[in-house]
Each structure stands twice: as C-alpha cells, then as structure tokens.
C-alpha positions as a LaTeX table, in Angstrom:
\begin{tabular}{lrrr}
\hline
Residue & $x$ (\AA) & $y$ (\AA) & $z$ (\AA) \\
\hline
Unk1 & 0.00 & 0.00 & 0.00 \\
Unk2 & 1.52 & 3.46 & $-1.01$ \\
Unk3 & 1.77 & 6.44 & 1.26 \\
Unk4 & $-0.42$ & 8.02 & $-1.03$ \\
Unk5 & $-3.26$ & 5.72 & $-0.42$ \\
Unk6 & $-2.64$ & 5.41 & 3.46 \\
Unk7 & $-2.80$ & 8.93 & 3.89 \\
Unk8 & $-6.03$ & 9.32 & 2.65 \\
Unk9 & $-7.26$ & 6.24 & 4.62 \\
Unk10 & $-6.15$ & 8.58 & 7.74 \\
Unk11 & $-8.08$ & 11.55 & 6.27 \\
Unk12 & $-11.06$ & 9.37 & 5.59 \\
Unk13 & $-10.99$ & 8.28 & 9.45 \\
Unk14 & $-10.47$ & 11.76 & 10.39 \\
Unk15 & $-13.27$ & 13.25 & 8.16 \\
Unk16 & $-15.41$ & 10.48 & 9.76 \\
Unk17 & $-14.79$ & 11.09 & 13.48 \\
Unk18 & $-15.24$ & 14.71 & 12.90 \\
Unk19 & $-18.72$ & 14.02 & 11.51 \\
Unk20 & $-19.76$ & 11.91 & 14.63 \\
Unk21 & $-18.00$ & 14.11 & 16.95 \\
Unk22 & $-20.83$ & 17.22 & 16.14 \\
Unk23 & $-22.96$ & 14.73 & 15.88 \\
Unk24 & $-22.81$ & 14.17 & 19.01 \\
Unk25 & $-22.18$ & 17.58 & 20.33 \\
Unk26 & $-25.41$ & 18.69 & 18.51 \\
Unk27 & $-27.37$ & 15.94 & 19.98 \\
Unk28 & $-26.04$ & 16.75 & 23.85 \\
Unk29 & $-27.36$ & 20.84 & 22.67 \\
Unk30 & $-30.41$ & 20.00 & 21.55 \\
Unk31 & $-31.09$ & 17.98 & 24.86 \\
Unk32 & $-30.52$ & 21.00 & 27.01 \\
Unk33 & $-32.46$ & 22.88 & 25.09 \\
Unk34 & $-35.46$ & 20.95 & 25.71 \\
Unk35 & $-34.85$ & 20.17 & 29.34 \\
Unk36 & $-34.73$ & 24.18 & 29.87 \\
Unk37 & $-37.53$ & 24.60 & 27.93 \\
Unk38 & $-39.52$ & 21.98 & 30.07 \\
Unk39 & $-38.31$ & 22.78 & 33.03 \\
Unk40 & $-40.04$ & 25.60 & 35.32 \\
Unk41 & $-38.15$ & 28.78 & 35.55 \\
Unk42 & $-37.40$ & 31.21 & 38.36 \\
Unk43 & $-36.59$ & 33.85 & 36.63 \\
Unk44 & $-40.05$ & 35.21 & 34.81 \\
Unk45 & $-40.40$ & 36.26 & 31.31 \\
Unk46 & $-41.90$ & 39.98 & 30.71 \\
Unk47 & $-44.01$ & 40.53 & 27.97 \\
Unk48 & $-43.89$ & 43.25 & 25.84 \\
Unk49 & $-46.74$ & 45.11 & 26.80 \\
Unk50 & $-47.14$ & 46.04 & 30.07 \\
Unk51 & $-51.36$ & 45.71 & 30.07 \\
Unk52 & $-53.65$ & 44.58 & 27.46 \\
Unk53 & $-56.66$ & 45.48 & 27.30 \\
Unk54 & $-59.25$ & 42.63 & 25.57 \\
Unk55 & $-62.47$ & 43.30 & 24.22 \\
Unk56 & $-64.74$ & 40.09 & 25.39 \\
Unk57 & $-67.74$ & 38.61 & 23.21 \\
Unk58 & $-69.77$ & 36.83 & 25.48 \\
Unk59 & $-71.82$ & 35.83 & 22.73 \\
Unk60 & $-69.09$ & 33.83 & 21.64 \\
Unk61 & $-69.05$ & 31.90 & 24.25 \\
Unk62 & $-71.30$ & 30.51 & 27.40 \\
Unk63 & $-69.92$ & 32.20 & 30.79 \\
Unk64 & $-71.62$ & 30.92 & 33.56 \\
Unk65 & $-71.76$ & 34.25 & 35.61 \\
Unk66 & $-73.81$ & 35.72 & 38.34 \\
Unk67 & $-74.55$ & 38.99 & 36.20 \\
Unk68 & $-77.10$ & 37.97 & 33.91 \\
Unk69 & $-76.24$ & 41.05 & 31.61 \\
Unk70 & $-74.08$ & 44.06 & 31.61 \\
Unk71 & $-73.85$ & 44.73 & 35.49 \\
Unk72 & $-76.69$ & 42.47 & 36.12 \\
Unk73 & $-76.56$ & 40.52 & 39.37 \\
Unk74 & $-78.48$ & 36.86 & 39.04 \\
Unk75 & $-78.06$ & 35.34 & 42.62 \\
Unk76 & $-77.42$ & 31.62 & 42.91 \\
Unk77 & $-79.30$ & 28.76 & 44.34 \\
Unk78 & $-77.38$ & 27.49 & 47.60 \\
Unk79 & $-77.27$ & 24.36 & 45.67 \\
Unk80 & $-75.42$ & 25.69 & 42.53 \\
Unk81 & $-72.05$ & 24.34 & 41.66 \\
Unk82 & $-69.66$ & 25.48 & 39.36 \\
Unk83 & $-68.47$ & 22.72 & 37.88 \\
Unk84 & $-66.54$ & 21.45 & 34.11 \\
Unk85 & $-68.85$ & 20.69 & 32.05 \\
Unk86 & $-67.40$ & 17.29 & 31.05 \\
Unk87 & $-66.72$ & 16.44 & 34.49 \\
Unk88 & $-63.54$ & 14.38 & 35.38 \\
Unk89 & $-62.45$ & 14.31 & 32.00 \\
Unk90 & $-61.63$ & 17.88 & 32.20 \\
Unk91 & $-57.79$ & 17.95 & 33.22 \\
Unk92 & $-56.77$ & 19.97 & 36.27 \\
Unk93 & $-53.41$ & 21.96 & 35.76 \\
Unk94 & $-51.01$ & 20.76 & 38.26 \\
Unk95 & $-48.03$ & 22.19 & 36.98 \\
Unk96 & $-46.72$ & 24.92 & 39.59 \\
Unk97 & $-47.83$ & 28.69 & 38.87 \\
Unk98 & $-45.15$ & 31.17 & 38.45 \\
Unk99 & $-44.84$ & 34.38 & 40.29 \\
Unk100 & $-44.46$ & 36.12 & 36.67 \\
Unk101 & $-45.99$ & 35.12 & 33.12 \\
Unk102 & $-43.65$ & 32.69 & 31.45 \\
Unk103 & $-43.56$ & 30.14 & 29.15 \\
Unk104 & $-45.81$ & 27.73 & 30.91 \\
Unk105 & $-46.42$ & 24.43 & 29.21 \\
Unk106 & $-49.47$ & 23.79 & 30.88 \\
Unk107 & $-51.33$ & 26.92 & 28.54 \\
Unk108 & $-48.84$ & 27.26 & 26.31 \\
Unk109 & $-48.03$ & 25.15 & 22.68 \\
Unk110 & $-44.47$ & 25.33 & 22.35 \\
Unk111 & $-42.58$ & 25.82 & 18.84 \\
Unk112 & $-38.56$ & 25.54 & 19.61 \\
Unk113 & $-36.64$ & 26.77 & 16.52 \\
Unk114 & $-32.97$ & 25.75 & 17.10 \\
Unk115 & $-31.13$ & 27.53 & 14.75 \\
Unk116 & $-27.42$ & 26.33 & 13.02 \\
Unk117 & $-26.04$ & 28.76 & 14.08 \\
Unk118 & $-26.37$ & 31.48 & 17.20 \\
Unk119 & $-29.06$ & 33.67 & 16.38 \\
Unk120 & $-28.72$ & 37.52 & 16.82 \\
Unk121 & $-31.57$ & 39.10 & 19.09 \\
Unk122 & $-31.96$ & 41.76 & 16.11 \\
Unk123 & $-32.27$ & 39.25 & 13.49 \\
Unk124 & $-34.97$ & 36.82 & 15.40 \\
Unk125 & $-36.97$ & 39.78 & 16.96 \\
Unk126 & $-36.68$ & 41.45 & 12.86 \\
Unk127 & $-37.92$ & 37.85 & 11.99 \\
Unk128 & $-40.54$ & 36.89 & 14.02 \\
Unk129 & $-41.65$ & 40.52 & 15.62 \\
Unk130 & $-45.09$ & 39.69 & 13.94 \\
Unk131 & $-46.00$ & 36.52 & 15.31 \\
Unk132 & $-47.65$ & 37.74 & 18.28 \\
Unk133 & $-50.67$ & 36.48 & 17.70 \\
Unk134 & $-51.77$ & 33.21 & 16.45 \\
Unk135 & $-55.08$ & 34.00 & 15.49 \\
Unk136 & $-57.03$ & 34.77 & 18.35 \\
Unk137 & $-54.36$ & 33.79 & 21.14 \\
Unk138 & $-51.43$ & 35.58 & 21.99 \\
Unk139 & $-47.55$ & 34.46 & 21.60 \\
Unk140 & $-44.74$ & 34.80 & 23.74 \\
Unk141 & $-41.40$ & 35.43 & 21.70 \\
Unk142 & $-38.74$ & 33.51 & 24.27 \\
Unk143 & $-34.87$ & 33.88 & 23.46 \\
Unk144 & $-32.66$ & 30.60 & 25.31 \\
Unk145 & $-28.93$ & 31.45 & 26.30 \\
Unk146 & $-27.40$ & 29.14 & 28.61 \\
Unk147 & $-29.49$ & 28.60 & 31.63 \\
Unk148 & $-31.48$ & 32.03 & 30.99 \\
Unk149 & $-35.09$ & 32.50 & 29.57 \\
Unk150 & $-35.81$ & 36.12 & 28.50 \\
Unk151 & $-37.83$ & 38.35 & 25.69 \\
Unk152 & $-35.65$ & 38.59 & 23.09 \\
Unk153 & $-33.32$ & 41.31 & 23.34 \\
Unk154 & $-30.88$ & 43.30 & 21.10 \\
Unk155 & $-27.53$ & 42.59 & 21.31 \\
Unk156 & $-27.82$ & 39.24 & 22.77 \\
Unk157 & $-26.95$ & 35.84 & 20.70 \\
Unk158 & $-29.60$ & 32.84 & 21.16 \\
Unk159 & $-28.82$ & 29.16 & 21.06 \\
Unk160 & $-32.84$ & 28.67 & 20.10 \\
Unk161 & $-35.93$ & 30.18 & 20.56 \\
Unk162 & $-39.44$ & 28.99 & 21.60 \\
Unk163 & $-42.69$ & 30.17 & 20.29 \\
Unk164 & $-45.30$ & 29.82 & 22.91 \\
Unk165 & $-48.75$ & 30.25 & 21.98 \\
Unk166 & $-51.09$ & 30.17 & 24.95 \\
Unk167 & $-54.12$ & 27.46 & 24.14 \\
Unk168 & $-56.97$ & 29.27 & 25.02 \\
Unk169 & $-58.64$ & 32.79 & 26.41 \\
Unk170 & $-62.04$ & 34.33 & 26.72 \\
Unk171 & $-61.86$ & 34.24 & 23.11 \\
Unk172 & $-62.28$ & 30.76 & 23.14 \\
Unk173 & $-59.77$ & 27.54 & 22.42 \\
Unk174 & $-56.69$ & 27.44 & 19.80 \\
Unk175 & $-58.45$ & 25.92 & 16.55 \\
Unk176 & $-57.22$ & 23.61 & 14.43 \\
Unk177 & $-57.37$ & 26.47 & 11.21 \\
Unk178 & $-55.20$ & 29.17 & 13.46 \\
Unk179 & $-52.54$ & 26.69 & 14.16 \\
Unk180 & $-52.08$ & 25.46 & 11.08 \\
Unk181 & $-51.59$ & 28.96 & 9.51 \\
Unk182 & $-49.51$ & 30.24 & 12.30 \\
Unk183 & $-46.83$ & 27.13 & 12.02 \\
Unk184 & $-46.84$ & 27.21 & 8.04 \\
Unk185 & $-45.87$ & 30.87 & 8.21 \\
Unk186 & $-43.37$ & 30.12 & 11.15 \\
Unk187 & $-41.91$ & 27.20 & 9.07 \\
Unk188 & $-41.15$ & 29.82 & 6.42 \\
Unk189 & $-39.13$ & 32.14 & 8.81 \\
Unk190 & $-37.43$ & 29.01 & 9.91 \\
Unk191 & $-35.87$ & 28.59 & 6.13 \\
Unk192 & $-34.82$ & 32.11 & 6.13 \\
Unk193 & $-33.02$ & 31.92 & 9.76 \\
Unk194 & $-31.89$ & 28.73 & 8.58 \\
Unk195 & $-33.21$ & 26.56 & 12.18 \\
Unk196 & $-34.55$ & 23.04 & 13.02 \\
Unk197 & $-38.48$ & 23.69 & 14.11 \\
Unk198 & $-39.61$ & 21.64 & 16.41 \\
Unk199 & $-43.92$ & 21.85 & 16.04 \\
Unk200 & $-46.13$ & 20.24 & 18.32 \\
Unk201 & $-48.55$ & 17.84 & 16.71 \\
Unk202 & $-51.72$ & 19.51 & 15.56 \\
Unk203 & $-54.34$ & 17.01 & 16.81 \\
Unk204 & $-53.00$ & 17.26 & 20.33 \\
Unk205 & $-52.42$ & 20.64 & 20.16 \\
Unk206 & $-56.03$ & 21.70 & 19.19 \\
Unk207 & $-56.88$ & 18.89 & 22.06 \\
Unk208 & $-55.28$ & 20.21 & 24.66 \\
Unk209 & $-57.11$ & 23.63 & 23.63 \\
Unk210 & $-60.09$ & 22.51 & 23.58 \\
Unk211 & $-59.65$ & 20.76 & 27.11 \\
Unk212 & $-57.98$ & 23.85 & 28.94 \\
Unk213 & $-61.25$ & 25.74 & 27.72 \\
Unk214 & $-63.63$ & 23.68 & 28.60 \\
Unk215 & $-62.19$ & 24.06 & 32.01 \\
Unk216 & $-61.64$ & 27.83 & 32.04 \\
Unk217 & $-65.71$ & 28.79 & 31.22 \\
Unk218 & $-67.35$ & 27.19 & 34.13 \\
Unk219 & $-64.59$ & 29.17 & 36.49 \\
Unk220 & $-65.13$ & 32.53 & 34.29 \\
Unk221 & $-67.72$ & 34.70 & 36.92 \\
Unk222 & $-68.07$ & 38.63 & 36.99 \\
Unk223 & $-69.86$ & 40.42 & 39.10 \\
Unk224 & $-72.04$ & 43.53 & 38.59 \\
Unk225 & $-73.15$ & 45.86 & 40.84 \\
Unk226 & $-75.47$ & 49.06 & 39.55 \\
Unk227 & $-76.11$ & 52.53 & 40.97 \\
Unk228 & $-79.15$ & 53.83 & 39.29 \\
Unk229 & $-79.89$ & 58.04 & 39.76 \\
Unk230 & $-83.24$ & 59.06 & 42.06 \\
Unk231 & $-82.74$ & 62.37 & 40.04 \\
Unk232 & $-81.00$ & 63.61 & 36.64 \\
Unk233 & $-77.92$ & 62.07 & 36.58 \\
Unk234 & $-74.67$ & 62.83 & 36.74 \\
Unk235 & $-72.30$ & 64.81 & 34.15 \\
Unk236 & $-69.54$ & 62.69 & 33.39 \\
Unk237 & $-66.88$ & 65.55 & 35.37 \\
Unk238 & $-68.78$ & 65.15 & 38.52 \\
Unk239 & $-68.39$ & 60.91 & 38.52 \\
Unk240 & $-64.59$ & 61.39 & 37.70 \\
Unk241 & $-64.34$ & 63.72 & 40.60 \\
Unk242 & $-65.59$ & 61.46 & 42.72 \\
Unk243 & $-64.07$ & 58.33 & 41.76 \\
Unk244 & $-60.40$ & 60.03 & 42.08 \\
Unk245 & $-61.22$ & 61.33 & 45.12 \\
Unk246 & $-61.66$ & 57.14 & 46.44 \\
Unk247 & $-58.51$ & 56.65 & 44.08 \\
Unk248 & $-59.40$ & 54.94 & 40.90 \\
Unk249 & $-57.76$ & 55.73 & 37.16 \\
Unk250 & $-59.36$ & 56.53 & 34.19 \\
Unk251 & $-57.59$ & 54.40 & 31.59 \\
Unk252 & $-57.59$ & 53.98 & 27.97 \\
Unk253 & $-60.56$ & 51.28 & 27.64 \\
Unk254 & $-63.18$ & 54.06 & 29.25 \\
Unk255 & $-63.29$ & 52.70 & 32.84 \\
Unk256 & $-62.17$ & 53.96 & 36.12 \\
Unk257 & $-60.04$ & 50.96 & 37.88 \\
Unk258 & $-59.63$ & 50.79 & 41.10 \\
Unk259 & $-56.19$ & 49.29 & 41.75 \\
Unk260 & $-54.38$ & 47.50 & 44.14 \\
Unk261 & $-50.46$ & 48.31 & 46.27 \\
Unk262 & $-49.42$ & 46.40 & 43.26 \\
Unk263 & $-51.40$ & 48.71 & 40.27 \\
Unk264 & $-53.36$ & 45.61 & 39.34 \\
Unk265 & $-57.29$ & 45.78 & 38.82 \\
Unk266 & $-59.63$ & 44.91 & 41.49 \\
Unk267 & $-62.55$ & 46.12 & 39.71 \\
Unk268 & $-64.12$ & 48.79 & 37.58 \\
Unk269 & $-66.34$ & 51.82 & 37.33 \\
Unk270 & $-67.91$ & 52.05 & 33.78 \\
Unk271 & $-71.22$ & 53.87 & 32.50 \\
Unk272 & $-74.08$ & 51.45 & 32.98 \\
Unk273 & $-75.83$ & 53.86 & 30.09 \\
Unk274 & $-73.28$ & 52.54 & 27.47 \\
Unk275 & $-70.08$ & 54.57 & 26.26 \\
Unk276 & $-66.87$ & 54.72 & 27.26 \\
Unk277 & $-65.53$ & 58.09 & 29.75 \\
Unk278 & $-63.47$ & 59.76 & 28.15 \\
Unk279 & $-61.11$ & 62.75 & 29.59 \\
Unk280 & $-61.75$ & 65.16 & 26.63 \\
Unk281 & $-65.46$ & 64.72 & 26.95 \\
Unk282 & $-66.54$ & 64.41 & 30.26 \\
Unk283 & $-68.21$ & 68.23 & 30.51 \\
Unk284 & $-70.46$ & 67.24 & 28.12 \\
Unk285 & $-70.84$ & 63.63 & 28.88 \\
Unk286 & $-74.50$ & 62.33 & 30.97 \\
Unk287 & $-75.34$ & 59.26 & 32.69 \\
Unk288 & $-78.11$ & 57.87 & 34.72 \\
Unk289 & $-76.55$ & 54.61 & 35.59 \\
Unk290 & $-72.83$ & 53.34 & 36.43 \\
Unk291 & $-71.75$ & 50.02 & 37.51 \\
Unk292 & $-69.25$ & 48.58 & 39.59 \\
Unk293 & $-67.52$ & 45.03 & 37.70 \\
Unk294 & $-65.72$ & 42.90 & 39.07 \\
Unk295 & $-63.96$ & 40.35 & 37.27 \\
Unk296 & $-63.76$ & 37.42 & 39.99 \\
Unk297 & $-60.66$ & 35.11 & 38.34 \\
Unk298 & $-58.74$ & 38.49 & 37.38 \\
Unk299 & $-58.96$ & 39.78 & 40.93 \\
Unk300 & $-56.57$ & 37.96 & 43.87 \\
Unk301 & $-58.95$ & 36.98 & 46.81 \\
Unk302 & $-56.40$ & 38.37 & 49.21 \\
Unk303 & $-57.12$ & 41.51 & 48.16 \\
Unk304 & $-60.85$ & 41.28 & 49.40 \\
Unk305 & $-62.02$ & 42.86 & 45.80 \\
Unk306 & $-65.80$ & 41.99 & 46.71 \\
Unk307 & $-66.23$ & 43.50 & 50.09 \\
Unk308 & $-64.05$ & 46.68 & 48.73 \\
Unk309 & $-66.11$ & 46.72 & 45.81 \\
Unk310 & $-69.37$ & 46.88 & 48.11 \\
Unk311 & $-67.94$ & 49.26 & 50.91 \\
Unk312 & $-67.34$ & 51.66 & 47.14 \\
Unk313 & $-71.09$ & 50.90 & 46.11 \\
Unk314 & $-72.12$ & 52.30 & 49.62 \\
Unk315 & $-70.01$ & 55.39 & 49.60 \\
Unk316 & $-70.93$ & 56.39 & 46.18 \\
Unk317 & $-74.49$ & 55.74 & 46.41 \\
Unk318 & $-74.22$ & 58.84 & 49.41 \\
Unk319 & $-72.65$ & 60.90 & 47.15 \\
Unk320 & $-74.31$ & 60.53 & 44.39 \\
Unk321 & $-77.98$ & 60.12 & 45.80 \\
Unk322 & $-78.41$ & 57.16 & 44.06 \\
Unk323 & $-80.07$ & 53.74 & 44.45 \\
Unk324 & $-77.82$ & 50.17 & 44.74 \\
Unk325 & $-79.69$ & 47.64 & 42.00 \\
Unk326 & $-78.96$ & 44.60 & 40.20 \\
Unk327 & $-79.52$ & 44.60 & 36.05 \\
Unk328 & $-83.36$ & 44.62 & 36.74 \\
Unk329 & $-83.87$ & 47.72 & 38.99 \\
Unk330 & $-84.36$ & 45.78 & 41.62 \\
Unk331 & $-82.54$ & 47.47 & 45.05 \\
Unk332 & $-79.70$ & 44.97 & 46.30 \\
Unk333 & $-80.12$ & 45.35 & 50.41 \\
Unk334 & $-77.06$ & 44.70 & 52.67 \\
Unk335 & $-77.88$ & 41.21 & 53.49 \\
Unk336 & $-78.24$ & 40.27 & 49.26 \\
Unk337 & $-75.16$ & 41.95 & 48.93 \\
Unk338 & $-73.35$ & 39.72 & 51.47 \\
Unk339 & $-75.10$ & 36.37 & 49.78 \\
Unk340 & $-73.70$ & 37.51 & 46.57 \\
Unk341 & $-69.99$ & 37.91 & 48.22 \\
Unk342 & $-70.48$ & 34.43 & 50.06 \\
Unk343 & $-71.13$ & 32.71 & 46.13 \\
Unk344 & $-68.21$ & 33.87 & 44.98 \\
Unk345 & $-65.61$ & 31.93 & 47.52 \\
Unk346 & $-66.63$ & 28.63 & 46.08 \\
Unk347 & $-65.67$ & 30.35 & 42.90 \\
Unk348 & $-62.10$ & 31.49 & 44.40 \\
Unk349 & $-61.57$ & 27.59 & 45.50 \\
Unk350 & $-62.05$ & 25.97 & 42.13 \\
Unk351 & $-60.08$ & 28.44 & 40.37 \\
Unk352 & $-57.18$ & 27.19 & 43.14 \\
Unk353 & $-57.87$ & 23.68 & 42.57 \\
Unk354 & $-58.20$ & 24.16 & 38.65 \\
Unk355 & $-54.34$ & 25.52 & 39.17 \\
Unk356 & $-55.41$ & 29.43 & 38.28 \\
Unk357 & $-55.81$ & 31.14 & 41.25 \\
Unk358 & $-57.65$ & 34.40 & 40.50 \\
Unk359 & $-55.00$ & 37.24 & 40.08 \\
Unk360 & $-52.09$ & 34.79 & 39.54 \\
Unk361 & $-49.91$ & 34.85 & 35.82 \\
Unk362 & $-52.22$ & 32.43 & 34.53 \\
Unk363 & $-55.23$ & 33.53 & 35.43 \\
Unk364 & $-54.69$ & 36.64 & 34.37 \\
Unk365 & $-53.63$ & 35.43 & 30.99 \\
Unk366 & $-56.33$ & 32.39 & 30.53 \\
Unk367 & $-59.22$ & 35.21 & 31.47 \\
Unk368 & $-57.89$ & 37.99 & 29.24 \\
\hline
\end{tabular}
C-alpha cells in the first residue's frame, strides 16, 4: 500500500470522526435545550406590553356568571355548583404557577426553533416581531442562552428560541385552522433563519385547547353591581371627581379601575348607560346609571375585591344620591349583597384547585 493511499485512509478516518463528533455535540445541545424549555423557571419572562386590554364577546361563548347582563346581578341557588362541564375528563393543571408570566407548558403550545447557528436578538426579533398572535391567542417570543429565559433582546446571541402560543382565552380555544396557519408561516421564517423547528402535533395541540377551555368557562364569573340616579344624573366631570377622590384611574378602555399596592385591577367603574368616559369629553358627557364590575378570576382573593367593591357601592351611592340595584332595577339590600360575596368563595376555590388562582400569571392570561 503506497503512502499516497494510506494517507487518505487517515483523512477518511479523520473526516469520519469529525462528523460523529458534532454529531454528538449537537445531539447533547439539543437535549438541554429541551430540558430548559420543560423545566419551570425562576426567573419570569416579561411581555412586551405592560397591560392589554381585551375586548370580550360573550356571545361567543357561554360564561356561567352571576350577572345575567351588563352589570346584572343573578343570585345563585345554595345548591349551585360550578363545575366542568365534562366532568372528570376535564384535566386539572397541576403544573406549579409562576410568580411572573412565562412560558408555561401547561397553557402554552411550544414551537422551539434551534437555529445552526447562534441567532442575533436583532435578526430573530426582525424575523418573528409579527407573530404575536396566532389567530385569536397571543404568543410569547422567548430567546434561550445558557441557563437564561428572556424576551428577546438586542444585542444578545440565542442558542434557540421557543414560540409559545397560549391554548386558550375568553376568546375561546386554539383551533385547528389558526394553528395550522400560524406554524406554516413560522416554518417559512425558519428557512430564512436557517433553524430546526420543532412543532407540536396539531391534533393534540387543538386537544389540549379545547380541554384547557372547557375548564376555564365554568370558572369565568363577573360580578355587577349598579347605581341607578333618584334624580337627573350625573355629568360625566362630577363621577370622575368622585371616583379620584376614592382613588381609581381613568384608563384607555373608558373605565375607572380601582387598583391595588401592586397597580393591578380589582374592579371597575364604567357607565351602565353605554359609552366609554373619556377625559376630553366628560363636561359634556350624561349618565343615569354606572356600575361597579368585578372580574372574579382576574382579581386575587387576598385583596378582598368583593367587600371593597361593596364598601365603594355604599359610599358612592351617598354621594351621588343614588339607588344600589342589580340589572333589573331591583334594590340589592345589605344582606343580598353579602349572599352575593359568600357565592363567589366557592368560585375562588375551584379556580385554586383548577391551578389558576384568581389574580395569579395564569389567570390573568387564561381570562384575558
């Protein structure tokens, strides 16, 4: 055998171990990739926006609520239970609830896209800055480096990137037509990057959606409380004067929030009449009617939202010389009031045993 034809044996060999040898190494990356992406994180992911405000369609779907309408209040039967509608085939999320939103797999369908190379924040956020929304459900844009989980961020270099598009909200579950359009567009981007994309299966996917809303809308209660003038009615200056003066914020969606230590929403003041308040028009602006909302799984039960809500109700009615009703004029005395606010704790329980405890991450994102 010549030299000739032993050194290229040797660079065969060579050539060979150096293919199985990032084999290898590739295989080990991918690995912790997916660990990390399964595994819970301390360290919670911001989103982008720091409130988002949701228009809901209750036509679209069935809420079980005690407000029968628009600020109504419908008291329960003592024997009324709020339960999934398909029983014990409705899974409870056991998974363990963050302190901040983050990629949770227990809402969330995860797309990893693990690209050849490390991926510039500038170039993935460039690339996928308009996949926030898979249809009706929103999308969490994740960056991976190391051991860290975070929004992706300029300047930084990413080893992959998971897609996380929550299941279900008020909206209703993850279908099978928004999923498939969302990961044939993603699929595309992943060419261009180039990166592997890892895609959930559809039929599970759309399963799991349909599942996680089926055990959201027998836990989705608000709670509406009306004052109703004796007289003319009130300008819309005079209600904002009072409802700054017992602290609440007129914000962008037309309703004055009360807020908690934090700045999250207990509940809301809005125009019973219809209409939104707006600051440039509230001179001009006339009501008869206002109610108090309170959106029970958005609102932590530590906070006492109810019994705040009511001690408001009382106050106002004073200053406003007007009359405490439910949605059919009917006046709501002190003891209805309190069997309305003792309904609502079973409410508070299931939503803790469903793995959503009203106010937490999830809640807040599975009731937006």
């Amino acid at each position: 055998m010549s030299d000739l034809q032993l050194s290229l044996i040797v660079l065969a060999l060579i050539a060979i171990g150096g293919i199985w040898l990032f084999n290898v190494l590739m295989d080990r990356r991918r690995s912790r990739v997916y660990e990390r992406r399964l595994k819970p994180r301390a360290t919670p992911v911001a989103t982008h926006e720091t409130e988002i405000q949701r228009s809901v369609d209750l036509e679209q779907r069935s809420e079980p609520s005690f407000a029968a309408g628009a600020g109504a209040v419908a008291p329960l039967d003592d024997s009324d239970e709020v339960e999934p509608s398909d029983g014990s085939d409705v899974p409870v999320i056991t998974a363990p609830v963050s302190q901040g939103m983050s990629v949770d797999g227990e809402i969330h369908a995860i797309v990893t896209l693990e690209p050849e190379t490390l991926l510039s924040g500038d170039r993935a956020w460039s690339l996928l800055h308009a996949f926030r929304h898979a249809g009706r459900q929103p999308v969490m844009l994740v960056g991976v480096r190391g051991d860290l989980q975070e929004p992706i961020r300029a300047g930084q270099r990413y080893e992959a990137i998971l897609v996380a598009v929550q299941l279900a909200n008020r909206s209703g579950p993850l279908n099978e037509i928004e999923w498939s359009e969302f990961v044939a567009a993603l699929q595309h981007v992943s060419e261009q990057i180039p990166a592997g994309c890892e895609i959930p299966d559809m039929r599970e996917t759309t399963s799991r959606a349909r599942a996680l809303d089926a055990l959201c809308v027998p836990l989705d209660a608000q709670i509406g409380i009306n004052l109703a003038s004796t007289q003319d009615g009130w300008t819309g200056a005079h209600v904002a004067a009072l409802a700054r003066d017992h602290g609440l914020i007129l914000r962008p969606d037309g309703r004055f929030h009360a807020l908690d230590e934090h700045g999250a929403t207990l509940f809301v003041l809005q125009n019973g009449d219809g209409g939104a308040f707006r600051a440039d028009t509230l001179d001009t602006q006339q009501t008869s009617r206002l109610t108090l909302l309170l959106d029970v799984p958005r609102a932590p039960q530590s906070q006492h939202p109810f019994e705040k809500l009511v001690e408001l109700a009382n106050k106002l009615s004073i200053s406003l010389e007007a009359s405490i009703v439910d949605d059919q004029s009917h006046v709501l005395s002190a003891a209805a009031l309190a069997s309305i606010g003792r309904q609502i704790e079973p409410v508070y329980a299931k939503l803790s045993e469903a793995g959503m405890p009203a106010g937490s991450p999830r809640a807040l994102a599975l009731f937006g």
